[in-house]
N, C-alpha and C positions, 0 to 999 in steps of 0.2 A: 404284530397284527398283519395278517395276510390281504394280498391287494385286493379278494374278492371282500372281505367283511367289510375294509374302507369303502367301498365302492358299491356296495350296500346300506352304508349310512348314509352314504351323500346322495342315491338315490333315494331312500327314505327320504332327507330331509329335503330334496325337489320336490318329492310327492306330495309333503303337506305344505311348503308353502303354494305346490299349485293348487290343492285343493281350498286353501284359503283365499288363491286369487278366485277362484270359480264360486264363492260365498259371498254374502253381500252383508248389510250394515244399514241396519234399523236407529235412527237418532231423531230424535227430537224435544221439547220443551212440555214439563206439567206445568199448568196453571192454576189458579185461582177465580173463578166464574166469579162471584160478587165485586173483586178488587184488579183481578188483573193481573195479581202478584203470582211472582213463581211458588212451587210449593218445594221445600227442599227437603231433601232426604226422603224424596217418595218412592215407592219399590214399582218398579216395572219390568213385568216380565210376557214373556212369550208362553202362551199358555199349552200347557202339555212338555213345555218341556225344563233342562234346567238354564235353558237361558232366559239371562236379566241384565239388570243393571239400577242403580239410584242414583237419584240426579243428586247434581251441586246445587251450591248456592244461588245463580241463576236460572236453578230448574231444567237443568240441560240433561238429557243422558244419553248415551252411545250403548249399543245392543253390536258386537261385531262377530264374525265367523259364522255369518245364520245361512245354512242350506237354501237351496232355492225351494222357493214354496207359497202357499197361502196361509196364514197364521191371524191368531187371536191376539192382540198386546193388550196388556189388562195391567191396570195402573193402581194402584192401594194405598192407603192414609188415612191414620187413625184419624177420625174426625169429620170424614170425608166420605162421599156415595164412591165406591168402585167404579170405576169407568173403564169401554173397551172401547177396543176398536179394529177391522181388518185390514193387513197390510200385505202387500205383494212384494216378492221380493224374488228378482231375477238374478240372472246369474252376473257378478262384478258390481251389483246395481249399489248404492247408495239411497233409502226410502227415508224420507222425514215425514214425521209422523207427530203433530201437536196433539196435545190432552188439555181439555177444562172438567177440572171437578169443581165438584158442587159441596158445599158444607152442608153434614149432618145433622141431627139430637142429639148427637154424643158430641161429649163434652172433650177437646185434646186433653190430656196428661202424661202418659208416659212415652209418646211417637219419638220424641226426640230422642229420650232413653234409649229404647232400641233404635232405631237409626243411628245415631253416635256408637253405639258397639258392634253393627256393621262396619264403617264405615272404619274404625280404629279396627279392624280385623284385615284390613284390605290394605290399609297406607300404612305409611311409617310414621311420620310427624311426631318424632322425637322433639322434644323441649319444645314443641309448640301448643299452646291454650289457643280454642277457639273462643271466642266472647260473643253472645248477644244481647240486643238491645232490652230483652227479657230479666238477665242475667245482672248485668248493669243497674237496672230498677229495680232489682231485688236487697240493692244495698240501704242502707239506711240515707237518707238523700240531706246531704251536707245545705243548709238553705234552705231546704224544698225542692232541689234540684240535683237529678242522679248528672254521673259526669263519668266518662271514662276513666278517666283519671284515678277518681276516689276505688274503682274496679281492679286498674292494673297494679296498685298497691297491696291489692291481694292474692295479686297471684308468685309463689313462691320463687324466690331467687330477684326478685324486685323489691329494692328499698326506694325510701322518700327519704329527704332530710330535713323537710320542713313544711309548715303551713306557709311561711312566706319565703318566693321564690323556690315553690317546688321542683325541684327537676327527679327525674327517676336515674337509678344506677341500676342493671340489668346482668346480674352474676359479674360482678367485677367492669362491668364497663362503663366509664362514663358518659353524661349525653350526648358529649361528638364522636363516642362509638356506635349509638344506636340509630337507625334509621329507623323514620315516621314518614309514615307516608298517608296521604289520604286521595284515592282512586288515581293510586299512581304516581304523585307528585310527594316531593320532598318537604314538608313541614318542618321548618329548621329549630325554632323556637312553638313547641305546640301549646306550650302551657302557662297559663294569666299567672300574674306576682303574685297574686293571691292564691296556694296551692290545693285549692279545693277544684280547680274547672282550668277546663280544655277548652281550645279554639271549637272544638268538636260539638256539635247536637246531637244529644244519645238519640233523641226521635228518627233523625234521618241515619245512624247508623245502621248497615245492612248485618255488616259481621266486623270483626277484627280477630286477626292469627296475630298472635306475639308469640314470638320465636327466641327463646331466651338463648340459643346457641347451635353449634351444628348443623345450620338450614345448609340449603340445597343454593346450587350454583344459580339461580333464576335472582336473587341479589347478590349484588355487588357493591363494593365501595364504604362497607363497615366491617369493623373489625370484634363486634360482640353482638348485637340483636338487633332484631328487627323487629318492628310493630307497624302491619299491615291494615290499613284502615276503609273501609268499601261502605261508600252510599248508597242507598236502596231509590227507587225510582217512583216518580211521585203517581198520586192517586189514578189508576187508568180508567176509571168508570166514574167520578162526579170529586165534585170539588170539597175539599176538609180542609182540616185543620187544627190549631190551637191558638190560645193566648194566656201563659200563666205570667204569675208574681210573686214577686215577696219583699224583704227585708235585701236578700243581694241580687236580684237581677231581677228584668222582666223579658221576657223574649213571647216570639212568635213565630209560627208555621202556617203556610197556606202552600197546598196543591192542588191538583187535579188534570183533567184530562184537557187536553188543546185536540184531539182524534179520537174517539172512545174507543176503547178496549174490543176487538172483536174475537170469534171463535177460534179464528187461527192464529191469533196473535200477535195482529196487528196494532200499533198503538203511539200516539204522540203524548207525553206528558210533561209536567212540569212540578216543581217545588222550590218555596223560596223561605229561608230561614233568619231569622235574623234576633240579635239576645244584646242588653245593654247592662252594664253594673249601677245598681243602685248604693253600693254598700257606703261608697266615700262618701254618703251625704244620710243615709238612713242610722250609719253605724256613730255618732254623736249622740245622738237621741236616745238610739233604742240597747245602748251596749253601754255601760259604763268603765268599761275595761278601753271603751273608744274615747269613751268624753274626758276619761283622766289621761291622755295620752295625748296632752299639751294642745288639746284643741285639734288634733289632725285628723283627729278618728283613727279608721283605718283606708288608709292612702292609697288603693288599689281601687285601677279605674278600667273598665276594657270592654271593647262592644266587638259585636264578628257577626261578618255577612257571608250569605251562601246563598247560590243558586242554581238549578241544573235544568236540563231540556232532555227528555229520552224519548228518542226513537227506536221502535221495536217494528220488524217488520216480521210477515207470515211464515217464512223460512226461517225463524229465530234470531235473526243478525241481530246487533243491535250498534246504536252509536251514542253515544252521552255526550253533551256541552256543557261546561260547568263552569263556575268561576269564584272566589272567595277573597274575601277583606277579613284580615283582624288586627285590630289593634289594643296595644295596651299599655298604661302608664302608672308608673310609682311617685309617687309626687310627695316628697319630704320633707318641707323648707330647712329640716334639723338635720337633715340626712341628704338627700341626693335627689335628681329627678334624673329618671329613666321614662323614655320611652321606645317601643317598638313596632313592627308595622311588618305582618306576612299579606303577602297578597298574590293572587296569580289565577291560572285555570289552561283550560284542556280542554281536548276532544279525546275520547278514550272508545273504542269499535271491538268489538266481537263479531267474525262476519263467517257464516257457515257457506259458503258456495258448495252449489248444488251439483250432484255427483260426484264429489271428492269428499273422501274420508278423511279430510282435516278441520282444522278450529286454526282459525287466522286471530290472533288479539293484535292492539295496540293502542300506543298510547302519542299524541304532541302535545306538550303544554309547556308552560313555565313557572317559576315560581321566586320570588324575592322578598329578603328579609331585611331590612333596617332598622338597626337600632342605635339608638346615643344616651349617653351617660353624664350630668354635671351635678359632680361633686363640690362640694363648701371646700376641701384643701387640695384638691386636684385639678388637675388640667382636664378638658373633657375628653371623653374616649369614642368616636363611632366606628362603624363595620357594616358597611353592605356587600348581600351575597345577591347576587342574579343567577338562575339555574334555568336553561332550555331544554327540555328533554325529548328525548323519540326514541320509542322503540318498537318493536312489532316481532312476533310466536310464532311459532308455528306449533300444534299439537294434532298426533295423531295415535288415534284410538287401537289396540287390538282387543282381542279376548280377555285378556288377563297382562296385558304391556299397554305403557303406554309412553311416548315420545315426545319429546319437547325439546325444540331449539330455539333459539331467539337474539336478535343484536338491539344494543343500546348504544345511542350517543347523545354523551350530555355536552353541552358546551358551559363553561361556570367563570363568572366575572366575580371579583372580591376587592373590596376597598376597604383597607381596615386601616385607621391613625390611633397611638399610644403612645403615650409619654409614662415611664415608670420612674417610680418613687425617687430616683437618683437622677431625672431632669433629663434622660435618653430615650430620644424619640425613636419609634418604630413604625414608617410607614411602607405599607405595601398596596401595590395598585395591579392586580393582574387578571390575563384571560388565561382560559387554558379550555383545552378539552379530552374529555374521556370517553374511550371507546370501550365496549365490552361484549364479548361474542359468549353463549353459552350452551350446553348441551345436556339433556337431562333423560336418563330411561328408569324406568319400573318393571318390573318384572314380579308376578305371581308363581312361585314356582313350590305347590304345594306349600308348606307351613312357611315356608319361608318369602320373604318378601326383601328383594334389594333392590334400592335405589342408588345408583352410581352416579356423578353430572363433575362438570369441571368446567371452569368458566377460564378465559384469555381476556388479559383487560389491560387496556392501552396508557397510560400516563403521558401525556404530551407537554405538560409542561417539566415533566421530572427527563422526561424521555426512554422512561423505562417501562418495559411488557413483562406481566407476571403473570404463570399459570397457577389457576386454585383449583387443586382436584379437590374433591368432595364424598362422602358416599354415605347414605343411611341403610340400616336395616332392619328387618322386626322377623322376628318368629314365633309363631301361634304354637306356645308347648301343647294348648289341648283350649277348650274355649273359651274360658276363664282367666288364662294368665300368657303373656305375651312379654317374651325380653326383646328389648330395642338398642341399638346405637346407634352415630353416628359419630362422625371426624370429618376435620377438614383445614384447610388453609383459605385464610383470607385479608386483606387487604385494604387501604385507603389514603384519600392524599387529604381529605381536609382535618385541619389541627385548632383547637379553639382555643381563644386566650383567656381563658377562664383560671385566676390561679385555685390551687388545691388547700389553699391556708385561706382562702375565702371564706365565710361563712356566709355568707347571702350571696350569690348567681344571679344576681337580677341583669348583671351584663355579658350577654355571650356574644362574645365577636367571633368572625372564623375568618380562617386564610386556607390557601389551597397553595400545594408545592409549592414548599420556601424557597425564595430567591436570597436567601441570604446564606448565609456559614452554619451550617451545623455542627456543633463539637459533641466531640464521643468522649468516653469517660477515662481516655488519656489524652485528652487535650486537642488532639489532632482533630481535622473538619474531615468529615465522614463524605462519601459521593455517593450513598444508596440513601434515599431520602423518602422511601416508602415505606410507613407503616404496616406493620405483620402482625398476626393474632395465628395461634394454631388451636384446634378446640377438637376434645375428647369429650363425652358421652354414651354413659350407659347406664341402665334403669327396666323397670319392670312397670307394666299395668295389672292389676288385679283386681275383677268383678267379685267380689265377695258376696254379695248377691246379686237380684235383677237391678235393688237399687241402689247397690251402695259398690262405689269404686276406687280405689287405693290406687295410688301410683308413685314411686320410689326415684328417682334420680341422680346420679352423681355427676360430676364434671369437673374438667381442669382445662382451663384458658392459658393459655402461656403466650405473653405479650414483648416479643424480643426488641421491637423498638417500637418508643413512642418519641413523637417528636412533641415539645415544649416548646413557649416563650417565654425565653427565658429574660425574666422580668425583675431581676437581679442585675441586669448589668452594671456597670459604672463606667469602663473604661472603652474608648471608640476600636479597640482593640479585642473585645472581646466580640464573642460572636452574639447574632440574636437569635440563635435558636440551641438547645439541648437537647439530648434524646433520655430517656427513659427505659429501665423495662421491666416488666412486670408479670403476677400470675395469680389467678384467683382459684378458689377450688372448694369446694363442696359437696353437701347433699341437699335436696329438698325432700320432703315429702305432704302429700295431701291425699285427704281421705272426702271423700262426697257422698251424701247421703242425699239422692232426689224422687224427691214423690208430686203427686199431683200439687198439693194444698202443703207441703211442708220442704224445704228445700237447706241443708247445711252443709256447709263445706270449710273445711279447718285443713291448716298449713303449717310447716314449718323448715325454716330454713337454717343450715347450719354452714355458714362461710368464712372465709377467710380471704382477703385482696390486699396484696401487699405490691409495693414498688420500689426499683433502685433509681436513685438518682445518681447513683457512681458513687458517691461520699458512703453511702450508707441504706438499708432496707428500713422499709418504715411502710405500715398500716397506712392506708388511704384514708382522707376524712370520712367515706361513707363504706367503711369496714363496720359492720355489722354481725358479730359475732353468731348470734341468735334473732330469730324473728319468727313470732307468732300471729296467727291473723286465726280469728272465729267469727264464721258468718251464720247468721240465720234468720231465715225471711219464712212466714208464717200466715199464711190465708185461713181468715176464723171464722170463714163461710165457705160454702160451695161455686159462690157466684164470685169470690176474690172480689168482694166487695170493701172486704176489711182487711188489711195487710199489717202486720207488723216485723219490723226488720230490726237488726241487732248486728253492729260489728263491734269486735274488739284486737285491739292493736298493743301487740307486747315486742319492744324490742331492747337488745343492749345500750350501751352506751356507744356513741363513735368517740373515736380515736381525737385526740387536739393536743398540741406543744406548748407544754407550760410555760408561763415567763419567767425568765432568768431574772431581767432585770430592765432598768430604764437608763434613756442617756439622751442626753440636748442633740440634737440631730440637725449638722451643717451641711450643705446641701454644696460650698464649696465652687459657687457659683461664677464667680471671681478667677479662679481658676488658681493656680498657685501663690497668686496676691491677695488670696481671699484671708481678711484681715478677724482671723480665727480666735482670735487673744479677746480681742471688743466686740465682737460679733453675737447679737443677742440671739437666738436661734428661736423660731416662732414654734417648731415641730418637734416633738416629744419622739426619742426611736425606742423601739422594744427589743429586748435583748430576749432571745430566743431559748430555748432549752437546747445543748447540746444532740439532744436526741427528739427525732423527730416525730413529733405524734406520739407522743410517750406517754401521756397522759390517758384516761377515761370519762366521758360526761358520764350521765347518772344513767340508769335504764328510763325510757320512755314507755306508757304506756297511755292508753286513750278508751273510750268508752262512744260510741256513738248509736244513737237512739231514732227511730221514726215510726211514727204510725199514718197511713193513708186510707181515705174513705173514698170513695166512688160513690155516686151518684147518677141514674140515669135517667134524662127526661124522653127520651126517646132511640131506637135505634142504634143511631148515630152521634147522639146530640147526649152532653152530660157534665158534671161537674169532679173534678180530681182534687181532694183535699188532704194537705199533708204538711204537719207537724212534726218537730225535727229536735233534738238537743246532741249539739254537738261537744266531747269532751264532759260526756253526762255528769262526772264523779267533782271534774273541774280540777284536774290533773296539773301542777305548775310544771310540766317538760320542759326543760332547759334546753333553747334555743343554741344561746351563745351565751360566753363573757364579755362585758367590753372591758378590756383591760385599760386602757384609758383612765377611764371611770372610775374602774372597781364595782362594776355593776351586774347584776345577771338579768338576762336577758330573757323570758319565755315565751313557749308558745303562744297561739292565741287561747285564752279559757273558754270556761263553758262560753256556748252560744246557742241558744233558741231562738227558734225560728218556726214558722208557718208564712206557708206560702197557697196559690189558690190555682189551679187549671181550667180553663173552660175549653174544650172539644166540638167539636160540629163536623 
């Protein structure tokens, strides 16, 4: 290549990025005239030409590379009056430019449709599901009451393994590989003993992305998924509400405005939530499946508090205060009591400063979990996590790019005490802190669309720094069908002591960078003590028509260490920790069919998650072969006055190690004088199967049922009634065995229910 053609690109490419410095950048925020709220996925463009843009989830959007000039911006939304407006735009200038629409006679139905295939035309967000609070209530409502939870069971590559002591497993990950977060903070334990409900209020959810794999360097510190959780801000024009009930909970909602909502978007708000369980005392009475279960009913007890303050000022900033209690407790006399306790809060800021073409976020808050565990044959077990966080973005806009960096520092305290089966104690008391720097771009580059980002992240108690490149991508073959990947490395230091031969989770303890011996699978103690995950993804979207859309994905997690407590020990010689490794792999697929008044969406997952423990590979307890999920929610009016919903839930059997056999178990306490010959042994031990997880439970399958009626006495003011049967057919699913016993253990059965809403 000759030095005049080089020196002709690099003039070219001076030329337009001067020409783009000499252009300017149209942003600002759609609203909501009656409420306040943002409108999202509303189209805004520049009229006459083909510049545009569609806002987020906060209603923001960014217009860049716009000529100097006087222009028309004209903002559109099915449901909604068109609204314009004139904006000036100099040369370098930066203009914000707010919108309030006003709601129409037309009824919403399909905006979202089309907006969501915008918007999947323009990003990557491989393995990520967006969820709303719409979406959520379209389930059949477990009690009377819809729950995130009962949602993300639906969504493919997510297993449950139980009604009690729910936890999720996320393509091969377990729950101390997933990250939960809610408006930023870390929810360590999110979900009540009871596995129908989440700390969470679906009313105050704004959105949730669940990231089953592959995300982008913006988290850090898990090794399989992530489920992002955003509160919406309360009433900015007059004060609401709710108060419903039933059979398991009654909760309530009140917001409103503290500054009312003006045309520029100015506004102070607030919301305060709060839900208590009724079950442990209604479920005697009203469930006989309760009243024959030795008087306990059913033993699951949990209330959760929420509260936030939002400030929005005229330039779009914004700043949230927020803060949250939940508690929850198992209570067994025949079994165990557990209790738990998250609690914590934040100030979380989005701040546009004026003249500069960037988006500032950030987030301080804290967040801590304690829980304790007393067992009838055990010693008690507890585990507190304390977590400070801070971090703060930067993003900035182009044409068709866009940029994002940002640093975190979490500081994380953990006190965890256990004593295991062989009378060796395990305690650890430590601080530690983690640093994490990251960098993320996009690029539009005709069909094509790459996301590359790589994140640096500090380990201060292990003392080690690890780089996670990252990179997604999507290509638009034509407008209908679009292929996606992503890959990536990633990492984390907290390890949970939760064993895997468990069948009930009811106690999750966590530790952070063990201070203790780790052995590797020839014996020797290991010095790299960080958790690795590497994750491959690829898959198809396909609109088969406007309303029906297919989407295809496969994946392979390969998991080269996990670190264990290793809860085996016996001798002060061995070490307290093991490592693990593992790899899970699959396909999903779902198909969606959404209309106004009729709405179905069916899944299916096909996996495999296996682990070595050095000795031998073996099936995870919650290896799930196959897994079906059918949803359908059904408006049999025009006003969605009458709603009927329908899920059903088909999955394999998980994996369990049969018993070999039994034997009087001396605990040897005495120490080599322990007088073994006389010695009457109070504890039963089980002789294990050679092979681990060799076994099959039965397939599981479920039926769940609701109808809901609406009432309206005014406006704003009305009645929500909804009738419920959960486990319609009244399915015995095989929980566990107690081998003990010789008993079999099941789900919970049918359960009906009606529950009542009142609104204002």
């Amino acid at each position: 290549m000759s030095k005049r053609i080089i020196l002709t690109i690099i003039s070219g490419i001076f030329m337009c990025v001067s020409a783009m410095a000499q252009n300017g950048t149209i942003r600002g925020n759609v609203y909501e005239k009656e409420t306040g709220n943002p409108i999202v996925y509303c189209n805004v463009q520049i009229e006459g030409t083909k510049l545009g843009a569609t806002t987020d989830l906060d209603g923001f959007y960014v217009i860049s590379n716009v000529p100097p000039g006087e222009y028309k911006l004209v903002a559109t939304y099915v449901g909604f009056d068109s609204i314009s407006a004139f904006v000036k735009v100099r040369t370098s200038s930066v203009v914000y430019q707010a919108l309030t629409m006003v709601e129409n006679s037309i009824q919403l139905g399909e905006v979202s449709i089309s907006a969501a295939k915008e918007v999947s035309r323009t990003t990557v967000n491989i393995s990520q599901v967006s969820v709303s609070p719409k979406q959520i209530k379209s389930l059949p409502s477990v009690g009377g009451e819809a729950d995130i939870v009962q949602y993300l069971q639906v969504i493919p590559g997510i297993v449950s393994t139980g009604d009690q002591g729910g936890q999720i497993y996320i393509r091969g990950g377990s729950p101390v590989q997933n990250k939960i977060l809610l408006d930023g903070l870390n929810i360590f334990n999110p979900f009540h003993s009871i596995g129908f409900y989440s700390v969470f209020e679906t009313e105050l959810i704004k959105n949730v992305d669940v990231l089953t794999g592959g995300f982008g360097a913006e988290y850090g510190g898990r090794t399989s998924a992530i489920v992002d959780i955003k509160t919406r801000e309360g009433n900015k024009t007059r004060t609401s509400g709710f108060l419903s009930g039933g059979p398991f909970m009654v909760k309530a909602l009140v917001e409103g405005p503290i500054s009312k909502f003006k045309e520029g978007g100015s506004s102070v708000s607030y919301v305060l939530t709060a839900k208590k369980s009724l079950i442990e005392e209604t479920s005697k009475s009203l469930y006989a499946y309760a009243a024959e279960n030795d008087s306990i009913g059913l033993p699951f007890k949990f209330q959760d508090f929420y509260g936030k303050v939002s400030i929005n000022t005229s330039n779009g900033s914004r700043i949230n205060l927020f803060g949250f209690n939940f508690n929850d407790a198992y209570q067994n006399p025949l079994l165990a009591t557990i209790d738990w306790k998250n609690s914590g809060g934040g100030v979380n800021f989005s701040l546009i400063p004026s003249g500069s073409n960037i988006l500032v976020s950030g987030l301080v808050g804290f967040s801590t979990y304690n829980v304790g565990i007393k067992e009838l044959d055990a010693e008690p077990r507890t585990s507190d996590i304390d977590e400070l966080t801070a971090n703060i973005d930067f993003t900035f806009f182009g044409e068709k790019s866009e940029v994002k960096y940002g640093l975190e520092i979490k500081s994380i305290r953990t006190d965890f005490e256990f004593v295991n089966p062989f009378g060796n104690r395990l305690k650890q008391e430590q601080n530690t802190t983690e640093l994490g720097f990251y960098g993320k771009y996009r690029q539009i580059l005709g069909k094509l669309i790459i996301e590359p980002s790589a994140r640096i992240q500090y380990y201060a108690a292990l003392g080690e720094t690890t780089f996670e490149p990252r990179l997604g991508l999507k290509y638009n073959i034509n407008d209908n069908l679009r292929f996606k990947a992503a890959a990536g490395r990633y990492t984390q230091n907290l390890l949970s002591t939760s064993n895997e031969r468990d069948v009930v989770n009811l106690f999750n303890g966590f530790l952070t960078g063990p201070e203790g011996q780790v052995q590797g699978f020839d014996g020797q103690n290991i010095k790299n003590k960080i958790q690795t995950s590497r994750h491959l993804v690829g898959g198809f979207e396909y609109d088969l028509t406007k309303n029906i859309q297919i989407n295809i994905e496969g994946y392979y997690k390969d998991f080269p260490q996990i670190i264990v407590v290793n809860r085996n020990k016996v001798g002060v010689e061995q070490a307290d920790y093991a490592i693990e490794t593992g790899e899970a792999y699959g396909v999903d697929f779902s198909i969606k069919y959404d209309l106004k008044r009729l709405y179905l969406w069916a899944t299916y997952s096909h996996g495999y998650v296996n682990r070595n423990d050095g000795e031998q590979v073996y099936p995870t307890v919650f290896d799930r072969r196959h897994n079906v999920n059918m949803l359908a929610t059904y408006d049999l009016d025009k006003d969605a006055s009458w709603q009927i919903s329908a899920r059903w839930n088909m999955g394999s059997g998980f994996p369990f190690t049969k018993t070999k056999g039994f034997y009087n178990y001396q605990d040897y306490q005495g120490g080599v004088g322990t007088e073994y010959e006389t010695n009457n042994p109070n504890n039963i031990g089980v002789l294990y199967s050679d092979t681990r997880n060799g076994g099959r439970l039965p397939y599981y399958h479920r039926l769940d049922l609701s109808v809901t009626k609406k009432i309206k006495f005014s406006k704003h003011t009305g009645v929500e009634l909804n009738v419920s049967v959960t486990n319609a057919y009244d399915r015995p699913n095989i929980f566990y065995f107690d081998r003990l016993n010789y008993e079999r253990v099941d789900q919970l059965p049918i359960l009906p229910s009606a529950s009542a809403k009142f609104y204002f």
